[in-house]
C-alpha positions, -999 to 999 in steps of 0.1 A, spaced: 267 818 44 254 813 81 267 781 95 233 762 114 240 754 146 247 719 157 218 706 171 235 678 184 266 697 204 259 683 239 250 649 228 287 652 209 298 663 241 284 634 261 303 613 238 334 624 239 332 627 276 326 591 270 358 585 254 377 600 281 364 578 303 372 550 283 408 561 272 416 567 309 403 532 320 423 512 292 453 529 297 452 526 337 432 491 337 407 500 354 375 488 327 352 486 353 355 528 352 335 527 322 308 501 333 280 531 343 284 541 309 274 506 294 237 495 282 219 466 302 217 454 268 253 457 264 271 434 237 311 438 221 327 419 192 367 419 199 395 420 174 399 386 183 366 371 168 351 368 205 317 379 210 303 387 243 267 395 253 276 411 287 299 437 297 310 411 331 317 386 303 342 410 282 359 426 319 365 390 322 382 384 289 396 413 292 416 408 323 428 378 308 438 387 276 451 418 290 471 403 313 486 377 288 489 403 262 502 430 287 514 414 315 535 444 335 539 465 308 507 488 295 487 497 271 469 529 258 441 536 232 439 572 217 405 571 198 399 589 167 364 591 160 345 603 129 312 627 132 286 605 150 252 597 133 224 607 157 187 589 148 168 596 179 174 578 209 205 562 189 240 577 182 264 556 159 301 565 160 331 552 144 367 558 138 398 545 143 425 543 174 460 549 179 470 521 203 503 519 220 511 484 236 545 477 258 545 444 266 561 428 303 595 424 283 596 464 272 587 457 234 570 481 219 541 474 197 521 506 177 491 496 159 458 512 144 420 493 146 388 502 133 358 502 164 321 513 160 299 523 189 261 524 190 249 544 215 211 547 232 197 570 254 185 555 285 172 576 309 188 608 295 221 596 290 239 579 266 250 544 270 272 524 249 243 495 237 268 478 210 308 478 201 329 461 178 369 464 170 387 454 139 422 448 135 444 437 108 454 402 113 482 404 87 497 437 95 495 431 133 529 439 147 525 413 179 517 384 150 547 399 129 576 395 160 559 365 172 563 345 137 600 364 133 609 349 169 596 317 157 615 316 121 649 327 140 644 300 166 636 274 142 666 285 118 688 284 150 677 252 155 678 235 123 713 250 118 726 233 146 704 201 141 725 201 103 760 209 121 753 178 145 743 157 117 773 164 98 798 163 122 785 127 127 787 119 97 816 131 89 831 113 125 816 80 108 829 81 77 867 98 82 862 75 113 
């Protein structure tokens, strides 16, 4: 059987060229690396329900949330994308990503997301028109520590709130 040729092997090529781009500016904040491969048309959906119609309006969040999130530590991104869909001057990809986040106290967090990409050519080259990234909000290991830190401090708390209260009690009454 004689494999056909992939019609599409420099477009796939473009695209993961793409990736690189964008792998290397999230891991070395530097997003504005990947702003010549954005759409004038640009729009993202974040894993954090935030929409934003602009790509200067998701740098923005994104320095913000990045440096709340991040702080001193870093943050990579190792996409794992699916064969792209190619209907003429659009490309669709999707996949999932390996992300690695150390936050400004040396935790460790590993996590997967889901992201979609529509692509369209603009002027010969493709340009990243729409995105949107999923995450899991109940197997999301910053949420997990961040409620276990909350339930030990609160146990902590209401352990010594009780040993208070009894010892005055017991002061009262033994008096």
């Amino acid at each position: 059987m004689i494999m056909e040729k992939d019609k599409f092997l420099a477009d796939r090529e473009e695209l993961r060229a793409i990736q690189k781009v964008f792998e290397s500016s999230v891991e070395n904040n530097a997003i504005e690396d990947i702003r010549s491969f954005v759409h004038p048309d640009f729009s993202f959906v974040s894993f954090t329900d935030k929409s934003f119609s602009s790509f200067d309006a998701f740098k923005s969040q994104w320095e913000i949330t990045r440096k709340k999130m991040v702080g001193a530590g870093s943050f990579s991104s190792q996409l794992n994308p699916e064969p792209t869909l190619f209907i003429d001057d659009i490309a669709i990809s999707h996949g999932n990503a390996n992300n690695t986040l150390i936050d400004a106290k040396g935790c460790r967090y590993d996590f997967t997301n889901q992201w979609t990409v529509v692509f369209k050519r603009l002027d010969g080259d493709w340009k990243v028109l729409r995105a949107h990234n999923s995450l899991d909000p109940f197997n999301n290991p910053m949420l997990v520590s961040g409620v276990k830190q909350k339930i030990v401090k609160y146990s902590v708390l209401a352990f010594i709130g009780g040993a208070v209260l009894c010892s005055i009690s017991s002061y009262m009454i033994l008096g």
